[in-house]
C-alpha positions as CSV (number, residue, x, y, z in Angstrom):
1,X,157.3,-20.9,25.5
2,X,155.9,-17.9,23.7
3,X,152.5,-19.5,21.1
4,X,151.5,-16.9,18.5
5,X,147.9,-16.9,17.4
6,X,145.9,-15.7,14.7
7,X,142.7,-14.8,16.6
8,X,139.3,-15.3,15.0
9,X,137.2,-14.4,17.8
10,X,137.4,-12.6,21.2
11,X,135.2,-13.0,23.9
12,X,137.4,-10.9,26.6
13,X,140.6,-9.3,26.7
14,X,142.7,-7.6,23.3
15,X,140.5,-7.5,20.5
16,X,144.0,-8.0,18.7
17,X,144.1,-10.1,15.4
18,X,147.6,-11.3,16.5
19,X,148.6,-12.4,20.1
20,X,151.3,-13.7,21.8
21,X,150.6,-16.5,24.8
22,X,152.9,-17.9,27.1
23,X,152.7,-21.2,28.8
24,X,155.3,-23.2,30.2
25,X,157.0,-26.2,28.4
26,X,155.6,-29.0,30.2
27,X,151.8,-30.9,30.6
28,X,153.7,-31.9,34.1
29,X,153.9,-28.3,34.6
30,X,150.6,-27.3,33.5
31,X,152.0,-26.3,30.5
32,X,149.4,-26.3,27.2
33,X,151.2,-28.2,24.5
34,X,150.0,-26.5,21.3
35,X,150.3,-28.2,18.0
36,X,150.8,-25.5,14.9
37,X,147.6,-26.1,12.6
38,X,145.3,-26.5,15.1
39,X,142.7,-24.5,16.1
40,X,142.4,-23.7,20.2
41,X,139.8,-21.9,22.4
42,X,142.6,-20.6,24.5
43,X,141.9,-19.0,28.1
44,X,144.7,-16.6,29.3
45,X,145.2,-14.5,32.3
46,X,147.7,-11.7,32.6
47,X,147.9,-8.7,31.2
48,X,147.8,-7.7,27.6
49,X,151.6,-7.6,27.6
50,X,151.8,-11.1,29.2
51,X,149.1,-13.5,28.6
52,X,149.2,-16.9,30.0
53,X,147.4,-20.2,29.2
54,X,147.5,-23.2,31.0
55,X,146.4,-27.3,31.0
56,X,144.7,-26.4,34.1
57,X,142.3,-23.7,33.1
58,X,139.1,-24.3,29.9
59,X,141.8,-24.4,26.9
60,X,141.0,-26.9,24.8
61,X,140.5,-27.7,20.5
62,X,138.1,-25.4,19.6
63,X,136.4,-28.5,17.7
64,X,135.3,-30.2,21.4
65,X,134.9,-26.7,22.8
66,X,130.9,-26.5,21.6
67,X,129.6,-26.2,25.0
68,X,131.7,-23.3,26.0
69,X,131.3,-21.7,22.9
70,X,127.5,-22.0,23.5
71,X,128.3,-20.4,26.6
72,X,129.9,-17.5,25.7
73,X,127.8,-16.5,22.2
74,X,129.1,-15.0,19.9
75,X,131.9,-13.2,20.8
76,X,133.9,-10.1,18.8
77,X,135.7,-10.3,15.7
78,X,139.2,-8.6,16.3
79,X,139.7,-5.6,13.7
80,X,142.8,-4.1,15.2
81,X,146.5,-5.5,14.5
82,X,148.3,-5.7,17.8
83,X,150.6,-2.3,18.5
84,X,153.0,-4.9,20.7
85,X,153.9,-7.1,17.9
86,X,157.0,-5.2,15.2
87,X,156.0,-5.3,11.2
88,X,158.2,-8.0,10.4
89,X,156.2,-10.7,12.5
């Protein structure tokens, strides 16, 4: 499944405002479910071209995520629109 995000803040990685993630379609796969409206402190790996997030990594609601947050500081702000991603999106 492809999740597209409207990123508030970036720790490391594209400093994008808009990324696409891909996880699989299960939890019994280690698939993240995402739920539209909610809002996620997603970890990827992959390249800018492929990110991937996972149940079995740190992603998690960013409203229980305090401890990693407090972890990473503050992190970026993302200025930049992402040159993958066409117009129409």
């Amino acid at each position: 499944m492809k999740i597209t995000f409207q990123v508030t803040r970036v720790w490391k990685g594209p400093e994008y405002r808009t990324l696409i993630v891909n996880t699989v379609r299960s939890a019994a796969s280690c698939g993240y479910e995402f739920q539209a409206g909610q809002e996620y402190l997603v970890y990827t790996r992959g390249t800018e071209d492929s990110l991937q997030a996972s149940l079995c990594s740190r992603t998690q609601l960013l409203s229980i995520a305090s401890e990693d947050l407090k972890a990473l500081g503050e992190g970026k702000v993302p200025l930049t629109e992402n040159p993958n991603l066409s117009a129409d999106r």
